[in-house]
C-alpha positions in Angstrom: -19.5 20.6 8.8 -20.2 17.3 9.9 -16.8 14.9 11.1 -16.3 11.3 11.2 -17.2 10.1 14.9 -14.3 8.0 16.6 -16.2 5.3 16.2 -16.5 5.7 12.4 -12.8 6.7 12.0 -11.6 3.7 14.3 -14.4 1.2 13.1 -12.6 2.2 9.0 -9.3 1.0 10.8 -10.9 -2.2 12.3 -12.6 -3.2 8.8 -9.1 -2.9 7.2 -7.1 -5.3 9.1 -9.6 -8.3 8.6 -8.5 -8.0 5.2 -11.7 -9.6 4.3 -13.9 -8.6 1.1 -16.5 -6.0 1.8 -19.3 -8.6 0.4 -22.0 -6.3 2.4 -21.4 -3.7 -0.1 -22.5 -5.4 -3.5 -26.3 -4.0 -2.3 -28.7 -4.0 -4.9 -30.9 -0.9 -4.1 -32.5 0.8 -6.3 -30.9 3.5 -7.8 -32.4 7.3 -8.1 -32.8 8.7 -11.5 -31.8 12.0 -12.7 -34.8 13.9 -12.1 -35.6 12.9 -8.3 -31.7 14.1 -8.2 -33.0 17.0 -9.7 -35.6 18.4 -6.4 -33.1 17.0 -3.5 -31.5 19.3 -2.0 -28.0 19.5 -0.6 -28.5 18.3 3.2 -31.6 16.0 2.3 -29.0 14.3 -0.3 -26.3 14.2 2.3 -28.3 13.0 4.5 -29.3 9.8 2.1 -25.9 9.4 1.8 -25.3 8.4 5.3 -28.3 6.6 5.6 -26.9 4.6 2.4 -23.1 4.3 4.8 -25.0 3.5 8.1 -26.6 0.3 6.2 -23.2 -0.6 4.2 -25.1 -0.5 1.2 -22.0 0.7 -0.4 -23.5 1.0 -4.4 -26.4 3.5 -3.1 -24.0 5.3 -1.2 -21.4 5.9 -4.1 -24.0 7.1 -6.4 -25.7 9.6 -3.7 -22.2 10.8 -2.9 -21.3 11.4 -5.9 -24.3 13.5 -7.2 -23.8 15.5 -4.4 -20.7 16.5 -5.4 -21.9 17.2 -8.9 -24.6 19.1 -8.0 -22.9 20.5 -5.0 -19.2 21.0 -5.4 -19.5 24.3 -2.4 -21.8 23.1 -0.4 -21.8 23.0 3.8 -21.1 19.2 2.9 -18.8 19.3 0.0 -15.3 18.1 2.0 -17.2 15.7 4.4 -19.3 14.1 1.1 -15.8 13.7 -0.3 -14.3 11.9 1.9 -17.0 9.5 2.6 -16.9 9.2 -1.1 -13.4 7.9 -0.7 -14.3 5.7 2.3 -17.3 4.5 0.3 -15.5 3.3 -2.6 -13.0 1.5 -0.5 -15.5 -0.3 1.4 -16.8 -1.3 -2.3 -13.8 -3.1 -3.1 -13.8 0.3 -5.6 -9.6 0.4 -5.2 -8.3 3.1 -8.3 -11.6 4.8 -7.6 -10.9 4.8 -4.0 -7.0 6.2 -4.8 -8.3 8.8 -7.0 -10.6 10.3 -4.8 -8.3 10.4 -1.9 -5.5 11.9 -4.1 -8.1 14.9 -4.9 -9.2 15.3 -1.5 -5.7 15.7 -0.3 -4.9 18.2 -3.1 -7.6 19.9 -2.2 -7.7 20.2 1.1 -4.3 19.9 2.2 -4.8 21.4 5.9 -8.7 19.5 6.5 -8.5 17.9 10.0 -8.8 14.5 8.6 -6.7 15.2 5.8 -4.3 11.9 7.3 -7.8 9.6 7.3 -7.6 10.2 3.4 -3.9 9.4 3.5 -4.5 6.4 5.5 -7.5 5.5 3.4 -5.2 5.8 -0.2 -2.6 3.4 1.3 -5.6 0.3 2.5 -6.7 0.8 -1.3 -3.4 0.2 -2.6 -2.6 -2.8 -0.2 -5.6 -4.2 -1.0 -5.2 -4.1 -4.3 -1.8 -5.9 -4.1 -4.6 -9.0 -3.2 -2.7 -9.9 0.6 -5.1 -12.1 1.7 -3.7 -14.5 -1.6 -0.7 -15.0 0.1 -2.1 -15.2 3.5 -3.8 -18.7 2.1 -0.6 -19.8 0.5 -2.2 -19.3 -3.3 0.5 -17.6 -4.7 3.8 -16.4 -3.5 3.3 -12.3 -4.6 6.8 -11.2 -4.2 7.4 -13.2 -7.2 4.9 -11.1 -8.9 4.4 -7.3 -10.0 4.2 -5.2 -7.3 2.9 -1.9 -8.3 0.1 -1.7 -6.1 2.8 -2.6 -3.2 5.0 0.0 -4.4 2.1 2.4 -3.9 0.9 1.2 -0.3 4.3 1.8 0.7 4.7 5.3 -0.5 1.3 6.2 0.7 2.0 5.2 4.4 5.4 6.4 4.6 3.6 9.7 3.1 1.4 9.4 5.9 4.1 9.0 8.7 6.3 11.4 7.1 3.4 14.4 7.3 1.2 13.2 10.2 3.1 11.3 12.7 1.4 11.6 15.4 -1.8 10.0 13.7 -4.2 7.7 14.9 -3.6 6.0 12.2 -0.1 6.3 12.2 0.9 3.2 14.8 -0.7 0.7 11.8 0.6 2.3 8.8 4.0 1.5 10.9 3.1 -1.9 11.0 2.5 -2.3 7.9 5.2 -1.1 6.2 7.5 -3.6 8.3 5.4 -6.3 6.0 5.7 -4.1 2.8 9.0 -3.6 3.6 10.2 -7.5 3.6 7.9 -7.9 0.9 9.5 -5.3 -1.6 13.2 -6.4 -0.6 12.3 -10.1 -1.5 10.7 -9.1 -4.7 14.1 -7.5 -5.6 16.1 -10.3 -4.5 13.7 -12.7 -6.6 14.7 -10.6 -9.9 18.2 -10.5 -9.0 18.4 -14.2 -8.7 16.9 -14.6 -12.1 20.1 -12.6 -13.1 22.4 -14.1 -11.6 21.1 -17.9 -13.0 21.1 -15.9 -16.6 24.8 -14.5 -16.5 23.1 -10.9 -16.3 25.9 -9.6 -13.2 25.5 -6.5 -13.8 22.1 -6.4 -12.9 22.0 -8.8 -10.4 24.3 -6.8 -8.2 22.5 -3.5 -9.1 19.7 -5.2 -7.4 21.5 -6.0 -4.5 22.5 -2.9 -4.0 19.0 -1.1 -4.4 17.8 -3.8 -1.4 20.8 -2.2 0.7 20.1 1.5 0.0 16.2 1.4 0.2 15.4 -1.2 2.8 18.3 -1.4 4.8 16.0 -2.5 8.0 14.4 -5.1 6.4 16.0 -8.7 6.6 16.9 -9.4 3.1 20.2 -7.1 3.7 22.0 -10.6 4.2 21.1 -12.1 1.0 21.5 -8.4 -1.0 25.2 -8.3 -0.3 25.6 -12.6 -0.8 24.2 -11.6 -3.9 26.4 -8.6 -5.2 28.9 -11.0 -3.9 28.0 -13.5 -6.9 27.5 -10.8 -9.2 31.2 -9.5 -8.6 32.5 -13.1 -8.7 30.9 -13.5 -12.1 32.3 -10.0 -13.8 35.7 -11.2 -12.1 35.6 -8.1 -9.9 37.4 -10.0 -7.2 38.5 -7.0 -5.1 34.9 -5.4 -5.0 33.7 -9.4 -4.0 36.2 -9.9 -1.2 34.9 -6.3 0.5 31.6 -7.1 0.0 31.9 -10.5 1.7 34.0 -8.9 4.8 31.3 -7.0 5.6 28.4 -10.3 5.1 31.0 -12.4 7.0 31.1 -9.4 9.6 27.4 -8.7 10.0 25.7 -12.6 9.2 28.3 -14.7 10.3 25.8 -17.9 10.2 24.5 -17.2 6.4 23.2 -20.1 4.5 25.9 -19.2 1.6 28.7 -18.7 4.1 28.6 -22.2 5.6 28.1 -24.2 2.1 30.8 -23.1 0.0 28.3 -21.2 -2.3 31.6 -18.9 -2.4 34.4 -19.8 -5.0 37.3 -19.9 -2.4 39.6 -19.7 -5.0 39.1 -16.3 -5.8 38.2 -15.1 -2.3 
């Protein structure tokens, strides 16, 4: 079975932190019709496949790939044809596709040596489908928006460090999750101040909380518990208020909210 070459596997990791659009692959080839699909055989097809990869056009590639996995679902390339599938589609700008056929190689090949490439693969699909490089220009603030996408690069490369940690891939999905981290954490700091400016204390300081139980490393821990802080003060939970503020006055002495009076001293 023929493997990924470093160079392919490292030159897939290189590609993905440009963040840049895969314009390359929007080739206009032409494509082959059913009945030339018909008399190719398995290797000859493969083997147009790569030729399709080693030229980035991307389109010829998908549709070569994939009719080789139609025609030949247990061939001597089936798992190698798959996974190029789901590099293919990612270098397409091909996202869900991309996801999808990374979540079916995984499930079914569990143990393949490359088995964390496709993990690696099924997180850049979902980060770039959160759109990054908007915020990068200063376009949009995306926190502010709906972070599915986000949600799912997350998952996928704390999948990947969880199961393969000792990846190549492994010291970038790290790196990224510091980013998706902060990100995530300032989304639910965003919501919870829409509750708090809307009398909604209850779920303001339920938001608060989440930040502190599932993304205790990132820096928005600060503003989580100055938060909860205002969300007790407006149910009139004093007591809860006051030990939630020891412990911002303990760990953030120098908090924005802690030097201008954002606090009702009268109750604390």
């Amino acid at each position: 079975m023929r493997v990924f070459s470093a160079a392919t596997r490292f030159g897939a990791v290189a590609l993905s932190l440009t963040l840049l659009a895969g314009c390359a692959s929007n080739d206009s080839a032409p494509s082959f019709d059913d009945g030339k699909y018909a008399n190719t055989g398995e290797r000859e097809l493969y083997e147009l496949a790569r030729d399709a990869l080693d030229r980035n056009l991307y389109n010829t590639a998908i549709e070569r790939l994939e009719a080789l996995d139609t025609r030949y679902p247990f061939g001597n390339h089936a798992e190698q044809a798959q996974l190029e599938l789901v590099y293919a589609y990612y270098e397409n700008n091909k996202w869900e596709e991309a996801r999808a056929a990374a979540s079916r190689f995984i499930r079914l090949h569990p143990d393949h040596p490359q088995a964390d490439y496709a993990h690696y693969l099924r997180g850049l699909a979902a980060w770039q489908a959160g759109r990054f490089s908007l915020e990068r220009l200063r376009v949009i603030d995306i926190s502010k928006r709906d972070l599915g996408a986000t949600q799912d690069a997350y998952n996928d490369f704390r999948d990947l460090l969880t199961r393969y940690p000792q990846s190549d891939y492994a010291p970038d999905a790290r790196q990224r999750i510091v980013y998706l981290r902060e990100l995530l954490a300032r989304h639910e700091l965003h919501a919870a101040d829409y509750y708090l400016r809307r009398g909604a204390y209850v779920a303001a300081v339920k938001r608060g909380r989440w930040v502190l139980e599932h993304y205790p490393e990132s820096n928005a821990t600060a503003d989580a518990m100055a938060t909860m802080v205002e969300g007790y003060q407006g149910l009139g939970m004093d007591d809860r208020a006051r030990e939630v503020l020891k412990v911002l006055k303990d760990n953030a002495p120098d908090h924005k909210q802690l030097k201008n009076g954002a606090f009702k001293p009268k109750h604390l």
